[in-house]
Backbone as XML, in Angstrom:
<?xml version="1.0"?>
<chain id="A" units="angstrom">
  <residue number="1" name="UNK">
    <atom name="N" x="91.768" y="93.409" z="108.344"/>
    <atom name="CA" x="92.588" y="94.236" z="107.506"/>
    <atom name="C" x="92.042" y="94.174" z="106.082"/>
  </residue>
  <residue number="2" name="UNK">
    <atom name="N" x="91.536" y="95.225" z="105.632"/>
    <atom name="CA" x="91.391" y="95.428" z="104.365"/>
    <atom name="C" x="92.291" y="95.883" z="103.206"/>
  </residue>
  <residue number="3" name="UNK">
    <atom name="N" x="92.661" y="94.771" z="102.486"/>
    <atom name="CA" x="93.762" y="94.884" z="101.226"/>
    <atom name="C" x="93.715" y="95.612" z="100.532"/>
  </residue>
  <residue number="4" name="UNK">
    <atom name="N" x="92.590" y="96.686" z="100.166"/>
    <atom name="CA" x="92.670" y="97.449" z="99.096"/>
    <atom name="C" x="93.112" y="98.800" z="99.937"/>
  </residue>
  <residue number="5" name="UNK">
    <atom name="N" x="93.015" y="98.607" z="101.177"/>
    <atom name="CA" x="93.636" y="100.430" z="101.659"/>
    <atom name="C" x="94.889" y="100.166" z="102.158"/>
  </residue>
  <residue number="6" name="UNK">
    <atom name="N" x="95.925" y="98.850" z="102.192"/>
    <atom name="CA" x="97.049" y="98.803" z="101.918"/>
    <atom name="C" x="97.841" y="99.238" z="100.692"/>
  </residue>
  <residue number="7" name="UNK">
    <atom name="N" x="98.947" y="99.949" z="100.716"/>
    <atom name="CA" x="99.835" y="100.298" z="100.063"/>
    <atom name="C" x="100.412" y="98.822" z="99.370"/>
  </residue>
  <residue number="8" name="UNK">
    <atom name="N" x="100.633" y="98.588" z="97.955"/>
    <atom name="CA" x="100.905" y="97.435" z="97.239"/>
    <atom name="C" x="102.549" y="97.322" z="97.866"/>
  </residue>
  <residue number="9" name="UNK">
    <atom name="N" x="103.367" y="97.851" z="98.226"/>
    <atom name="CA" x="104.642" y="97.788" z="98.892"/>
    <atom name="C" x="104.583" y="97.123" z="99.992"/>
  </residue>
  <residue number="10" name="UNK">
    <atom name="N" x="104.048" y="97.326" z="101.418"/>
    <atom name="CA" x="103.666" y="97.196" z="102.242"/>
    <atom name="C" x="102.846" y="95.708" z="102.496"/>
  </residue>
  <residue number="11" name="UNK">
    <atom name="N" x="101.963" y="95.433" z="101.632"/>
    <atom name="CA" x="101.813" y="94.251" z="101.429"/>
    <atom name="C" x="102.675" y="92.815" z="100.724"/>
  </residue>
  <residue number="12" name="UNK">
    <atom name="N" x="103.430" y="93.290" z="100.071"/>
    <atom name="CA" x="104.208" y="92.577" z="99.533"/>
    <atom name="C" x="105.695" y="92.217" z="100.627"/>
  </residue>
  <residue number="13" name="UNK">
    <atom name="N" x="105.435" y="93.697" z="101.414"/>
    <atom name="CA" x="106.461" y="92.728" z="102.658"/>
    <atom name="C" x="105.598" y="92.321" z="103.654"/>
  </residue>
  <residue number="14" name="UNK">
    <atom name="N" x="104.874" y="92.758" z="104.201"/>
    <atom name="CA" x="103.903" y="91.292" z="104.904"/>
    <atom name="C" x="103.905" y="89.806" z="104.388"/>
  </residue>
  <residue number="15" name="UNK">
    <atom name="N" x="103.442" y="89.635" z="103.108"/>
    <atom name="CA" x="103.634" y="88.776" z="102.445"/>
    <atom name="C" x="104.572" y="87.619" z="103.001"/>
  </residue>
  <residue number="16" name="UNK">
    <atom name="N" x="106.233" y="88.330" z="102.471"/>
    <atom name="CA" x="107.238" y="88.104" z="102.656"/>
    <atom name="C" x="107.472" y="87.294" z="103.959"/>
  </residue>
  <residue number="17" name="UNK">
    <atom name="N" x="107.399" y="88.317" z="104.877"/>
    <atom name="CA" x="107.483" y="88.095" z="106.284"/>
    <atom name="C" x="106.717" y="86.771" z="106.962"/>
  </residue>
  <residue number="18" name="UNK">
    <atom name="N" x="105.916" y="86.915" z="106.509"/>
    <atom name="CA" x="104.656" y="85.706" z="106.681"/>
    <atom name="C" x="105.307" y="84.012" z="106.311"/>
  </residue>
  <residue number="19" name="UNK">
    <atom name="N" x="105.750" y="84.043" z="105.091"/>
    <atom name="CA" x="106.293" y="83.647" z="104.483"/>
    <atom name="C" x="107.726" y="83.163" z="104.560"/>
  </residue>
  <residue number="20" name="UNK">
    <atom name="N" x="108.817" y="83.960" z="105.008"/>
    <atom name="CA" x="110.166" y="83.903" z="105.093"/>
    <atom name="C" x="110.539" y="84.265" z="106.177"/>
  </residue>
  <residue number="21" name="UNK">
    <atom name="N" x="109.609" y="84.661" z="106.978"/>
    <atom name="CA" x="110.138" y="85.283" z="108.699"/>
    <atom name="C" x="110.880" y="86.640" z="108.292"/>
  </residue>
  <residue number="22" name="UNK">
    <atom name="N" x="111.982" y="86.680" z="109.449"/>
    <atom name="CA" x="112.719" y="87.604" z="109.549"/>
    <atom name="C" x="113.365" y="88.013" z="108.132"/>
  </residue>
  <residue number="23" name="UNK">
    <atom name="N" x="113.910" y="86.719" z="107.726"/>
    <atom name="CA" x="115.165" y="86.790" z="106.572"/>
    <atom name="C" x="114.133" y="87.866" z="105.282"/>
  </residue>
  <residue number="24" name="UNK">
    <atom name="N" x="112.621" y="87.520" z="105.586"/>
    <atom name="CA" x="112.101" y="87.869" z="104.468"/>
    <atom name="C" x="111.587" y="89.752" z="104.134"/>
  </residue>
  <residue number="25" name="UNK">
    <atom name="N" x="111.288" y="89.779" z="105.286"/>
    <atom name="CA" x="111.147" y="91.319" z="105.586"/>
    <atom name="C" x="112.802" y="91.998" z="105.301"/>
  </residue>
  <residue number="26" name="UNK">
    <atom name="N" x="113.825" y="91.497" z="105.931"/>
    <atom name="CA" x="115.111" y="91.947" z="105.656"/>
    <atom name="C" x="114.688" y="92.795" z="104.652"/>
  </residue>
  <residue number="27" name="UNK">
    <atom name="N" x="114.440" y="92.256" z="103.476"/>
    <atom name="CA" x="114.176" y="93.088" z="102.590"/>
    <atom name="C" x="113.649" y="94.210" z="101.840"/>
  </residue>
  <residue number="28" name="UNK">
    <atom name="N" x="113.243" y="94.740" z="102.510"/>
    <atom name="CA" x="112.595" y="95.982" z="102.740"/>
    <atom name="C" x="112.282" y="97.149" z="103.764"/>
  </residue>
  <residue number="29" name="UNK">
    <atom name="N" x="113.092" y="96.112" z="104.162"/>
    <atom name="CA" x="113.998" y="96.960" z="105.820"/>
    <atom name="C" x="114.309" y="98.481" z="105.008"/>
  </residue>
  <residue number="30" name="UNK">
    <atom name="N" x="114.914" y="98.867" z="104.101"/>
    <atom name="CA" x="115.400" y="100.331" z="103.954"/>
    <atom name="C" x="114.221" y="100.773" z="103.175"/>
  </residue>
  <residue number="31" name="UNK">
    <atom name="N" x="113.808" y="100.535" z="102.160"/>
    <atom name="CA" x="112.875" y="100.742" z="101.474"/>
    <atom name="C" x="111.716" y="101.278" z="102.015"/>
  </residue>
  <residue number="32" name="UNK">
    <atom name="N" x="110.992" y="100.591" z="102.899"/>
    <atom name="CA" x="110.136" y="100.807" z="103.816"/>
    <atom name="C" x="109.926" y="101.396" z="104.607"/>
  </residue>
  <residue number="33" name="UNK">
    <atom name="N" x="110.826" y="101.549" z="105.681"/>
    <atom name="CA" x="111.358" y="101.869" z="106.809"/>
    <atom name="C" x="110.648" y="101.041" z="107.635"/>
  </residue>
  <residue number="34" name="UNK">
    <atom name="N" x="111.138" y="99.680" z="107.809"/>
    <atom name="CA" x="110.087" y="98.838" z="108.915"/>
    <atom name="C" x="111.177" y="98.678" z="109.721"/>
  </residue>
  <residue number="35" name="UNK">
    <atom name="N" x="110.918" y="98.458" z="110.693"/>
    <atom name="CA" x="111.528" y="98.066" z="111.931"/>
    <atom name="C" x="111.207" y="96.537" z="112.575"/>
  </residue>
  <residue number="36" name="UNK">
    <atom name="N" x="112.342" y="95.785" z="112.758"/>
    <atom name="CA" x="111.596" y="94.166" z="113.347"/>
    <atom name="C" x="112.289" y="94.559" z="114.472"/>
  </residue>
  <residue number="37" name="UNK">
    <atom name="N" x="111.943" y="94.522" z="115.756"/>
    <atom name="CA" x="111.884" y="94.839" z="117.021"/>
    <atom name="C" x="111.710" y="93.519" z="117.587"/>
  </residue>
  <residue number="38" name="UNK">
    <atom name="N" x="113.031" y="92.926" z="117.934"/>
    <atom name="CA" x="112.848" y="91.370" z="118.677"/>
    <atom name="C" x="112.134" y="91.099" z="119.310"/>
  </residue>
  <residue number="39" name="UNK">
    <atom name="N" x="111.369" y="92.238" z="120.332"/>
    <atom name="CA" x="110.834" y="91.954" z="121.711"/>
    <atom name="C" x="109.235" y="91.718" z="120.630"/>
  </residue>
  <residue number="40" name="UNK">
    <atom name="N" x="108.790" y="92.218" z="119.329"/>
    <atom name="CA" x="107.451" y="91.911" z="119.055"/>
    <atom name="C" x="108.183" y="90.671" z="118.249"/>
  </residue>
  <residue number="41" name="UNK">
    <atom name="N" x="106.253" y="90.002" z="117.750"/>
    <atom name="CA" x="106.329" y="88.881" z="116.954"/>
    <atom name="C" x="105.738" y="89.512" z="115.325"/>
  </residue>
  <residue number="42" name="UNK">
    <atom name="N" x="105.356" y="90.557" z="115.271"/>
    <atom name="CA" x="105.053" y="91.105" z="113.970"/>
    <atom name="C" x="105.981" y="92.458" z="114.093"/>
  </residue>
  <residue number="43" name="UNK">
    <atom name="N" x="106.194" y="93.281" z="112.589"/>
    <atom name="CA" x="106.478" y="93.871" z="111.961"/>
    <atom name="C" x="105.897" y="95.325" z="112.137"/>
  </residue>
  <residue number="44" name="UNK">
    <atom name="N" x="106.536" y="96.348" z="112.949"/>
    <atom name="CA" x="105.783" y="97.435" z="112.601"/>
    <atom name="C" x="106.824" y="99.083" z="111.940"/>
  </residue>
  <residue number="45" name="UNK">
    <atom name="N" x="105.586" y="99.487" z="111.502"/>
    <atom name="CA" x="106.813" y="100.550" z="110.754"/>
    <atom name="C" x="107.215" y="101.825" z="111.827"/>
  </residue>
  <residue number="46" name="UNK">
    <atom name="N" x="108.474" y="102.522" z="111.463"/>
    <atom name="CA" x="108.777" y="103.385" z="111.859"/>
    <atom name="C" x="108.390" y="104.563" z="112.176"/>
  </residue>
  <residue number="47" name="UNK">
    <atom name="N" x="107.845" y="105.463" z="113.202"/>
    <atom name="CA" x="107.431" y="107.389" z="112.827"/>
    <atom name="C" x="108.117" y="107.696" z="112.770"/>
  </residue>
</chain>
């Protein structure tokens, strides 16, 4: 994954997530539109 063709938003909830798990992405749950989908172990966004 190359950081510079990430969106600075987007990285900052990876970050998070990485970091704080679930509780941490929470946060950008609306903002984003990410979706945490129990059945995965990472984070993917919405179409």
């Amino acid at each position: 994954m190359k950081p510079e063709k990430i969106a600075p938003g987007l990285i900052t909830a990876l970050e998070n997530y990485q970091q704080q798990g679930e509780k941490g992405l929470n946060l950008h749950l609306r903002s984003l539109g990410i979706i945490n989908h129990p059945k995965t172990s990472k984070p993917y966004l919405a179409s």
